[in-house]
C-alpha positions in Angstrom: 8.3 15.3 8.2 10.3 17.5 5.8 8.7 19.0 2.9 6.0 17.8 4.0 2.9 19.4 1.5 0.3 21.8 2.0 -2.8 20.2 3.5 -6.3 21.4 2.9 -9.3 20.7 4.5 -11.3 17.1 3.0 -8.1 15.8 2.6 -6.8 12.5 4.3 -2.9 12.7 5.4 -0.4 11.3 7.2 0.4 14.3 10.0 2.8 14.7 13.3 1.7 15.0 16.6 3.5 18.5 17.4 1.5 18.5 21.3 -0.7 16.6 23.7 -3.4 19.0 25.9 -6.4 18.0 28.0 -8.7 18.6 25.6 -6.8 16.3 22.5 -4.1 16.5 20.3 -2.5 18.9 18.1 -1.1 17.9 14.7 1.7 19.8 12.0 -0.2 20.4 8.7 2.2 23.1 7.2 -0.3 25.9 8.3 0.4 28.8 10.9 -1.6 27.0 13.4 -1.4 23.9 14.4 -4.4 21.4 13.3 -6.6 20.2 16.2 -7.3 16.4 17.0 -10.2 15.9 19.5 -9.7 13.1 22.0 -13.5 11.9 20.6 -11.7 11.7 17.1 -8.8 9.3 18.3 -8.7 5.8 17.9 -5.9 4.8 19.7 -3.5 6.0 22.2 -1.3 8.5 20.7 1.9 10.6 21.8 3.9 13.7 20.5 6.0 12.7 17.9 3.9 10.4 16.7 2.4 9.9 12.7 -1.2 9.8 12.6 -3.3 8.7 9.5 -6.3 11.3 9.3 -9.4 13.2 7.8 -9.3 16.8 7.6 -12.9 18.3 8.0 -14.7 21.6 9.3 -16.3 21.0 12.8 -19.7 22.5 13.8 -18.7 25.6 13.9 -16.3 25.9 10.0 -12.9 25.4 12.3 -10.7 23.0 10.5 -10.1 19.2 12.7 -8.4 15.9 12.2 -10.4 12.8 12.6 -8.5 9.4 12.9 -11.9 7.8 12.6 -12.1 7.4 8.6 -15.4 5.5 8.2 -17.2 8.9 9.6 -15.7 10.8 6.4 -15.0 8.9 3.7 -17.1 10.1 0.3 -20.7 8.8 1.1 -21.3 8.5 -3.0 -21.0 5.2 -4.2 -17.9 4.4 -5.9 -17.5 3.3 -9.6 -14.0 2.1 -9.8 -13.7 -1.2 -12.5 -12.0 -4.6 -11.5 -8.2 -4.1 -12.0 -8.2 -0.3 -12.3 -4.9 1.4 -11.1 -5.6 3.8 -7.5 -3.5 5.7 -5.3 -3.2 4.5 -1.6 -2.7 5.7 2.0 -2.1 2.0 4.1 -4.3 3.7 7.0 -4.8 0.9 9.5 -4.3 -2.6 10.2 -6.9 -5.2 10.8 -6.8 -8.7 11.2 -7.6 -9.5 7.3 -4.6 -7.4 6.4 -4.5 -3.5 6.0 -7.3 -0.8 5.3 -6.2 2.2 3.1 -7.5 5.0 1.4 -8.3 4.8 -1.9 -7.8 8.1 -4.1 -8.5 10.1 -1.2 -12.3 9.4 -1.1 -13.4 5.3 -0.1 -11.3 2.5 1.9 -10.6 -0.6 1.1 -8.5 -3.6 2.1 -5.4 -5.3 1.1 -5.4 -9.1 2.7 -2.4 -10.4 3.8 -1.7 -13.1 2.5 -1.6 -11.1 -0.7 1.1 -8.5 0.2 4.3 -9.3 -0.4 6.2 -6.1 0.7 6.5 -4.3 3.4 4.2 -1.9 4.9 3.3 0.4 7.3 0.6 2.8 8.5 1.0 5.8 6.1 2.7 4.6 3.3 1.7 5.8 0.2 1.7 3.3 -2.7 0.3 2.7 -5.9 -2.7 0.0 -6.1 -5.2 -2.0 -8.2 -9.1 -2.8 -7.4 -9.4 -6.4 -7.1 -13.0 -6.8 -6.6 -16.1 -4.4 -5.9 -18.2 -6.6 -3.9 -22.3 -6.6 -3.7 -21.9 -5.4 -0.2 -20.7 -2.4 -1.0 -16.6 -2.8 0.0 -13.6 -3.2 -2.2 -11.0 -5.6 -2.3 -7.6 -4.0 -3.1 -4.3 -5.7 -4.3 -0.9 -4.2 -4.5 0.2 -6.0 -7.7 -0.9 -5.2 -11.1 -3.7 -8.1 -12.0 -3.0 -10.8 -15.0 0.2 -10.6 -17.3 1.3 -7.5 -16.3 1.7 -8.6 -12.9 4.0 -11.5 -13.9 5.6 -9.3 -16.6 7.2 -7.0 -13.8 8.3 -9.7 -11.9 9.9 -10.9 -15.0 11.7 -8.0 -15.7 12.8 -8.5 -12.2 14.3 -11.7 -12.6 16.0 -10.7 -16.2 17.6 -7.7 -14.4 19.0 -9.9 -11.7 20.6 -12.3 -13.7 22.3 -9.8 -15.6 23.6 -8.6 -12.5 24.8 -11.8 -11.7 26.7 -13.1 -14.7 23.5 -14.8 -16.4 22.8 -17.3 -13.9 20.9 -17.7 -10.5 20.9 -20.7 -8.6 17.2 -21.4 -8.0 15.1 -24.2 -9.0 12.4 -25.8 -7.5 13.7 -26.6 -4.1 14.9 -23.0 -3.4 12.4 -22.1 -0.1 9.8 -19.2 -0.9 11.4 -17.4 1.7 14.6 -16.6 -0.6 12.1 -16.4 -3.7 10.7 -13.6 -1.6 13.6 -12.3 -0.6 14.9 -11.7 -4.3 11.6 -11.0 -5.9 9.6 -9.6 -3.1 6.6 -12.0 -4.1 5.3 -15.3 -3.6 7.0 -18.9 -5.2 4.2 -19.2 -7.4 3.7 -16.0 -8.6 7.7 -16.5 -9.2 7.0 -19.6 -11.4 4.2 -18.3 -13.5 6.8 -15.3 -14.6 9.8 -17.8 -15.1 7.1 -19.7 -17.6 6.9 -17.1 -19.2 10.4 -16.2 -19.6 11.1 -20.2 -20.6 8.4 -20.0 -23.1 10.0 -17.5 -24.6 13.0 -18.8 -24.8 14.4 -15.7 -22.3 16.0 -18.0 -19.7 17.3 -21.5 -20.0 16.2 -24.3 -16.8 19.9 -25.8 -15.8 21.6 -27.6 -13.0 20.4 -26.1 -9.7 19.4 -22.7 -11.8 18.6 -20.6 -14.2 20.4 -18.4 -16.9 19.9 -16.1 -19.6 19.8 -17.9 -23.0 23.0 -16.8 -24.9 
């Protein structure tokens, strides 16, 4: 946890377990004393040395906690965010849809998965896009800019890899999505819809078993 910033209280982090008592946990957060996580406020088993995704908030009596349960604080006003605008994440938990994070440090939402293609773990931070607000008051989250300028990075990708590799790749349509995802870090079809593109405009050239920059 090196250089790790200076936490302040309404803010959700990613924080150490520095010590385990009777009475809960206690957690670094760059301040003199350590920050205090109440076995009521845990979620899960947890151990010293451990990274813990939580809420900072004043108890009953104005003494700065950590909460692992997010629901209980997360902003109660109703968010406005638009379809496809860019947000800052903290991956917070996973579920059986995918993974819950926190959106601009204020509402959660979820990232399927079968629409991540990367790694992740609890408390990574990463840059994200609002898929969908939903009537029912939660928001769908994707990972991957929405549209053209989703398939416009990935095509950059694949223009940068071919460069590195004397102008050709050897991928066509039989290459398994495994090794698509391997190079690209995204799925075979979101692959083909950027290598359209590329074709389209004249970028790449479709040869034997591959694909190469047009000379």
């Amino acid at each position: 946890m090196q250089n790790q910033p200076q936490y302040q209280v309404e803010d959700f982090a990613v924080l150490r377990v520095v010590s385990m008592t009777d009475v809960g946990a206690f957690l670094d957060w760059n301040q003199p004393k350590d920050l205090f996580l109440p076995f009521s406020e845990q979620t899960q088993s947890i151990a010293a040395g451990d990274d813990v995704v939580v809420k900072i908030y004043l108890d009953n009596v104005g003494r700065p906690c950590a909460s692992m349960r997010l629901e209980r604080h997360v902003n109660k006003v109703p968010p406005s965010y638009k379809d496809n605008e860019q947000v800052e994440l903290l991956i917070a938990s996973e579920t059986d849809l995918g993974f819950k994070a926190v959106i601009n440090q204020k509402h959660l939402g979820l990232l399927y998965k079968n629409e991540i293609f990367q790694p992740l773990q609890i408390g990574d931070f990463a840059t994200g896009f609002i898929r969908k607000m939903r009537e029912d008051g939660k928001i769908d989250l994707i990972l991957r800019a929405p549209g053209h300028k989703a398939t416009g990075d990935i095509g950059e990708k694949i223009i940068e890899m071919l460069k590195q590799n004397n102008g050709f790749l050897q991928i066509d349509d039989k290459t398994p999505p495994e090794k698509i995802y391997d190079l690209f870090g995204v799925s075979k079809k979101k692959y083909k819809i950027a290598l359209g593109g590329l074709y389209k405009s004249k970028v790449i050239t479709i040869v034997d078993h591959g694909i190469q920059l047009t000379k």
